[in-house]
C-alpha positions as CSV (number, residue, x, y, z in Angstrom):
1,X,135.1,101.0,75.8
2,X,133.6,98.3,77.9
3,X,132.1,100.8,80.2
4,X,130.4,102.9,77.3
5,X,128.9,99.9,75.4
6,X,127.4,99.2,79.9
7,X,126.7,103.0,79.5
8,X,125.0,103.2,75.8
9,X,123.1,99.2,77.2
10,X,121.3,100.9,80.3
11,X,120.3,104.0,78.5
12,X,118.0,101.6,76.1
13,X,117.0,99.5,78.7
14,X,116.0,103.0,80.5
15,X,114.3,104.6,77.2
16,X,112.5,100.8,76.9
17,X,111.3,100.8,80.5
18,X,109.8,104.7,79.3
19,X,108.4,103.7,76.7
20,X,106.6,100.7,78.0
21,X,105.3,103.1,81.1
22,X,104.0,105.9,78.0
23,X,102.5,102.8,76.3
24,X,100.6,101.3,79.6
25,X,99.0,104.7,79.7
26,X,97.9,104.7,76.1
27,X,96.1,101.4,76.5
28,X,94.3,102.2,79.7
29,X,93.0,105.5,77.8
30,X,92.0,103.5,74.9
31,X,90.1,100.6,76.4
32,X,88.5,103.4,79.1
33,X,87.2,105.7,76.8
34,X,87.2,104.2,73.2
35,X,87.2,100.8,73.8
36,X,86.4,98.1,70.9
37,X,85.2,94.2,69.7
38,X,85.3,93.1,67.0
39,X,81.7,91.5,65.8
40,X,80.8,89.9,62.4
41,X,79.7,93.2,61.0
42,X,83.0,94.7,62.2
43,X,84.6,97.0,65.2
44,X,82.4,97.9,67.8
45,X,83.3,100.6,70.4
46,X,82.0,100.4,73.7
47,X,84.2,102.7,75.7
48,X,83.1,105.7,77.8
49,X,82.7,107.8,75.0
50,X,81.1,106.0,72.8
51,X,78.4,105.6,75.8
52,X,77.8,108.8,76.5
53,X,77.5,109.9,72.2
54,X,74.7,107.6,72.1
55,X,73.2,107.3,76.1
56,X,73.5,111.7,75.6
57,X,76.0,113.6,77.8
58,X,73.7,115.5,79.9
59,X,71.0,112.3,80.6
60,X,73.9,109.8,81.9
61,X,76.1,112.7,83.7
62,X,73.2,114.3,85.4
63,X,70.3,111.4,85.5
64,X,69.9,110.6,88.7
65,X,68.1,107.4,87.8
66,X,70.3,104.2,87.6
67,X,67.9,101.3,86.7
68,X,69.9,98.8,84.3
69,X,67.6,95.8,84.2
70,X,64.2,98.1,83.2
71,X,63.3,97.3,79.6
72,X,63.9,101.5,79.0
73,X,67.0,101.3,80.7
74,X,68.1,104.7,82.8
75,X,72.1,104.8,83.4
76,X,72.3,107.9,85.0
77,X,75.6,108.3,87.3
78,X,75.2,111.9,88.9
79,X,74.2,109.7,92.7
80,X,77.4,108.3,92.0
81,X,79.2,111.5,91.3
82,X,78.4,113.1,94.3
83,X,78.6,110.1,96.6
84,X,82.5,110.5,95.6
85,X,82.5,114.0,96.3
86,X,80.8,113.5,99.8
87,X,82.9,111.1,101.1
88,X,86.2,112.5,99.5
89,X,85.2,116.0,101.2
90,X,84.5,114.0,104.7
91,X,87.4,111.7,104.3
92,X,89.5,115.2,103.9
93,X,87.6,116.9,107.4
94,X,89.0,113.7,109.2
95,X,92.1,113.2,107.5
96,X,93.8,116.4,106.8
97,X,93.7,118.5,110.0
98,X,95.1,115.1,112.2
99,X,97.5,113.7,109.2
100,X,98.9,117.2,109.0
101,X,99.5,117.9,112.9
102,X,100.3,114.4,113.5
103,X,103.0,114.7,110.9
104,X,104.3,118.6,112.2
105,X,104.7,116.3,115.9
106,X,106.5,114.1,115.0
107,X,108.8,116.1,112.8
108,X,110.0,118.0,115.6
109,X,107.8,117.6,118.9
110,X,108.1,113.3,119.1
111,X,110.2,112.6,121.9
112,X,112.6,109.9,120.3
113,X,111.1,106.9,122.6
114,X,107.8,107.9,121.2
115,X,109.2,108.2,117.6
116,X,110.1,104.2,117.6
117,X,106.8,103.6,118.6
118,X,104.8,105.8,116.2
119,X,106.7,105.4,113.2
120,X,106.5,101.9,112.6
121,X,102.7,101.7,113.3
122,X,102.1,104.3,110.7
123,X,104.0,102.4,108.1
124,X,101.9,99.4,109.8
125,X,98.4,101.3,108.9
126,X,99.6,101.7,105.0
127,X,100.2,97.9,104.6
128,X,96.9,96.9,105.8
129,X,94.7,95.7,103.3
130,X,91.7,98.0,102.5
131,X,88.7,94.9,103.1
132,X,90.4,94.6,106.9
133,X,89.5,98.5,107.4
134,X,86.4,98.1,106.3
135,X,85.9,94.7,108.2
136,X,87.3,97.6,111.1
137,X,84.2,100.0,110.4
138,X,81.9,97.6,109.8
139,X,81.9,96.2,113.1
140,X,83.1,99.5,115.5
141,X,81.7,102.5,113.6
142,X,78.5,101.1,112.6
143,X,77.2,100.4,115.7
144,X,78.5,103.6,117.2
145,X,76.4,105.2,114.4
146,X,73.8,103.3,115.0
147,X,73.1,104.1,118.6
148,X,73.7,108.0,118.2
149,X,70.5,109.2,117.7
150,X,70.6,113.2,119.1
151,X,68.0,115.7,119.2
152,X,67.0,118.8,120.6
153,X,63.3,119.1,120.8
154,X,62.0,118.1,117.2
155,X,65.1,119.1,115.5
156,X,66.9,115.7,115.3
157,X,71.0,116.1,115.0
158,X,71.2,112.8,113.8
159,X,68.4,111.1,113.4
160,X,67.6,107.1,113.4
161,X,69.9,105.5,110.7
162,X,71.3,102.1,110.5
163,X,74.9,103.2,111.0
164,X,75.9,102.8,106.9
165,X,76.1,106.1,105.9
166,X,77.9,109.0,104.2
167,X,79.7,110.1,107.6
168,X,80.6,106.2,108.7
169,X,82.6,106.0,105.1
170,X,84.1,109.5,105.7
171,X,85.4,108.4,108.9
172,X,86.8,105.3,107.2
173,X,88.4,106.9,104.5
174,X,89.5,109.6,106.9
175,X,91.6,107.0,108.9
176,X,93.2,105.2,105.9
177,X,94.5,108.4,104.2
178,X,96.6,109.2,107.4
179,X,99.3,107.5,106.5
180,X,99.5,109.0,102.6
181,X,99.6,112.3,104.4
182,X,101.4,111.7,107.3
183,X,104.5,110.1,105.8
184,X,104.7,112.3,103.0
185,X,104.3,115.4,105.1
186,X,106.6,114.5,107.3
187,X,109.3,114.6,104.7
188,X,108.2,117.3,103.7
189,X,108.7,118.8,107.1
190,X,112.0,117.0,107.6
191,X,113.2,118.2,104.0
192,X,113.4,122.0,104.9
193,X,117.0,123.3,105.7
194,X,117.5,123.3,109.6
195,X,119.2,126.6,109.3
196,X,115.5,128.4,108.4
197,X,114.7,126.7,112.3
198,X,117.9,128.0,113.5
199,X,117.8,131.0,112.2
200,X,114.3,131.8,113.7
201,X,115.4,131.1,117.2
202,X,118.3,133.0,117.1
203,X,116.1,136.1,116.7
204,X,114.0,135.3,119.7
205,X,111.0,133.2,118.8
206,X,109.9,130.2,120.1
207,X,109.8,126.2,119.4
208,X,106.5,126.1,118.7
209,X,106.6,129.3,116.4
210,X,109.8,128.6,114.9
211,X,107.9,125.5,113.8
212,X,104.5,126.8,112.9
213,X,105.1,130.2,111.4
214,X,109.1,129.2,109.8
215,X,109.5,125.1,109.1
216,X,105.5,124.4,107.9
217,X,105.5,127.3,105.5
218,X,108.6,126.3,103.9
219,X,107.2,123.4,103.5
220,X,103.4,124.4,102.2
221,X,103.9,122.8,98.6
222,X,105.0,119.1,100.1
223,X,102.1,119.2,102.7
224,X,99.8,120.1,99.8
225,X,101.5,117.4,97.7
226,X,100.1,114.9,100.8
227,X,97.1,116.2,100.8
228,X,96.5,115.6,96.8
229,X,97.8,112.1,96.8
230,X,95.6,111.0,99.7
231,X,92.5,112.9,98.1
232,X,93.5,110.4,95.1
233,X,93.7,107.1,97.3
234,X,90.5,108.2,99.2
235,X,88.5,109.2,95.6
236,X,89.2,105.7,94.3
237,X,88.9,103.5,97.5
238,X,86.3,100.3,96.6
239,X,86.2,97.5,99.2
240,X,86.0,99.3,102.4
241,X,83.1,101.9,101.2
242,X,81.2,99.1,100.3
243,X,80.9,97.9,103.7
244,X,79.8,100.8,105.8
245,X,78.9,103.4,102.7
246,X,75.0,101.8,102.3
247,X,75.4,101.6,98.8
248,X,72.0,102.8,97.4
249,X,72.1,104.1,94.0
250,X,70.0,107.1,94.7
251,X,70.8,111.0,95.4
252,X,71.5,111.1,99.5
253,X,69.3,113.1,101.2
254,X,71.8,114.0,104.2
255,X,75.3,113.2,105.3
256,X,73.0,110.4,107.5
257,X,71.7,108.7,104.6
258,X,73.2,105.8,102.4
259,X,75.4,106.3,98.9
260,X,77.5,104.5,96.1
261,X,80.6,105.7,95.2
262,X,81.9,105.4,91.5
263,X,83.8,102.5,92.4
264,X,81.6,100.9,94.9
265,X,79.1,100.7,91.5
266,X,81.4,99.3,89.5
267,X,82.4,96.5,91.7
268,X,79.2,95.8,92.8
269,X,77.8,95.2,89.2
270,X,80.6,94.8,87.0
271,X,80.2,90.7,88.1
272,X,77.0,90.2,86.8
273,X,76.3,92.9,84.0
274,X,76.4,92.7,80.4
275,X,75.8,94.8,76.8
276,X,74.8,98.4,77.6
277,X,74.8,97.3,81.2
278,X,78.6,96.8,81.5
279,X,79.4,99.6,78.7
280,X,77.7,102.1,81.5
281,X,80.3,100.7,84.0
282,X,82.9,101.3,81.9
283,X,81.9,105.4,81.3
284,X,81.7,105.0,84.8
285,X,85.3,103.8,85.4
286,X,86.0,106.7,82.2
287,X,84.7,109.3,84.7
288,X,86.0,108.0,87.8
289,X,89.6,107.9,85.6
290,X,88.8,111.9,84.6
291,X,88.8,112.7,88.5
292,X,92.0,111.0,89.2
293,X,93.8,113.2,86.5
294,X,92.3,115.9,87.8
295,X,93.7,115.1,91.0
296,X,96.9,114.5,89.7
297,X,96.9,117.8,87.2
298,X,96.9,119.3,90.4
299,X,99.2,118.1,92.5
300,X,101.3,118.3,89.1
301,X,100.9,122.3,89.1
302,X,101.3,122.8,93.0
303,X,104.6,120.6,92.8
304,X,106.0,123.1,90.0
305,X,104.4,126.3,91.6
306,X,106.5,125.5,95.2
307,X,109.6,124.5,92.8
């Protein structure tokens, strides 16, 4: 008896903890994209929503004008938009192909000295704080940038820049989603049967094929899995793109040029601003929340499709 009253105890403490999770997610929605104060004339709702119904859809999703402190304010976010997408896309260039391979090698090329070695500073890299990466950048990309200038004839590779730019953040973000993808793939790796290995070299191929064209297949929907879940961390990174990303709230001309992120905005201004001001960084924060669930819809449907 003693044990089923333990038994019945833990499943409400279980369905509590639930419901407490269900209910954190029901607030953030709320305060993102309804939001509300109350005044002296009553409720006022300055969420994301709300913003956009009176700022118009298509004028702050597509304005490519962000001027707060002008007395016709402009709150357009689409430099913002795709200054996420740019650096997410480079961030995934950098990060994929070498957190993917990096996590195949030491799956099942790593000698075991090596594997001591490598593991622990991968685990390292995830526990750094993001500012110390960017602290990284600032001072070692930067100036690498900064001195590339290549040209042939008058066609100019990369031309004359001050080293904050769209590829300096990609490289950045690039770096700190290789541990997301290369733990996680590993597993992955690690988590197919050894007998699908086995049997694969018992009918004549090689390590290296074995691996490749048996073990990393089989394992497609965890790899993938990474791949989403460092997308999400690199999508929503703040304090090292503000460093070495430029930060200028206009549509970037080339992947040499200076942008602002969702988030970099939001940090930057959120200190300072106030009525409409800080209502347009919270549609901002509404749209930056709409990616992440995008993000996670999908890893959500590639995890059931390999299942």
């Amino acid at each position: 008896m003693q044990g089923k009253g333990l038994e019945r105890f833990m499943k409400y403490v279980f369905m509590f903890c639930a419901f407490l999770s269900i209910l954190s997610i029901i607030l953030i929605f709320y305060f993102i994209f309804i939001g509300g104060t109350k005044t002296s004339s009553g409720w006022k709702f300055d969420g994301g929503l709300p913003f956009l119904v009176e700022h118009g859809f298509f004028k702050t999703l597509f304005g490519q004008q962000w001027q707060p402190s002008w007395k016709e304010a402009l709150y357009g976010i689409l430099p913002f938009i795709m200054g996420s997408i740019y650096v997410t896309i480079g961030a995934i260039i950098v990060g994929v192909p070498i957190g993917v391979l990096t996590a195949i090698f030491m799956a099942y090329f790593c000698p075991p000295f090596l594997y001591k070695i490598f593991k622990p500073a991968i685990n390292l890299m995830a526990a750094i704080p993001s500012i110390v990466y960017g602290f990284f950048a600032l001072h070692m990309f930067v100036p690498f940038f900064r001195q590339m200038k290549w040209s042939i004839g008058n066609f100019k590779i990369i031309p004359a820049n001050n080293g904050m730019h769209i590829v300096t953040a990609s490289v950045l973000l690039g770096i700190m989603i290789l541990p997301t993808i290369i733990g996680l793939s590993e597993a992955a790796i690690r988590a197919v049967p050894k007998h699908y290995y086995n049997a694969s070299m018992g009918l004549g191929a090689t390590h290296e094929r074995s691996v490749m064209n048996v073990i990393v297949p089989a394992a497609k929907s965890g790899i993938l899995s990474a791949i989403i879940l460092g997308i999400g961390r690199a999508i929503g990174e703040t304090m090292a793109v503000v460093l070495v990303a430029g930060n200028q709230p206009r549509m970037a001309g080339g992947i040499f040029e200076g942008t602002r992120t969702l988030t970099t905005n939001i940090v930057l201004e959120m200190g300072y601003a106030s009525g409409d001001h800080q209502h347009a960084l919270i549609m901002t924060a509404s749209v930056l929340f709409i990616f992440i669930l995008i993000i996670n819809s999908i890893f959500m449907w590639v995890k059931a499709k390999g299942e």
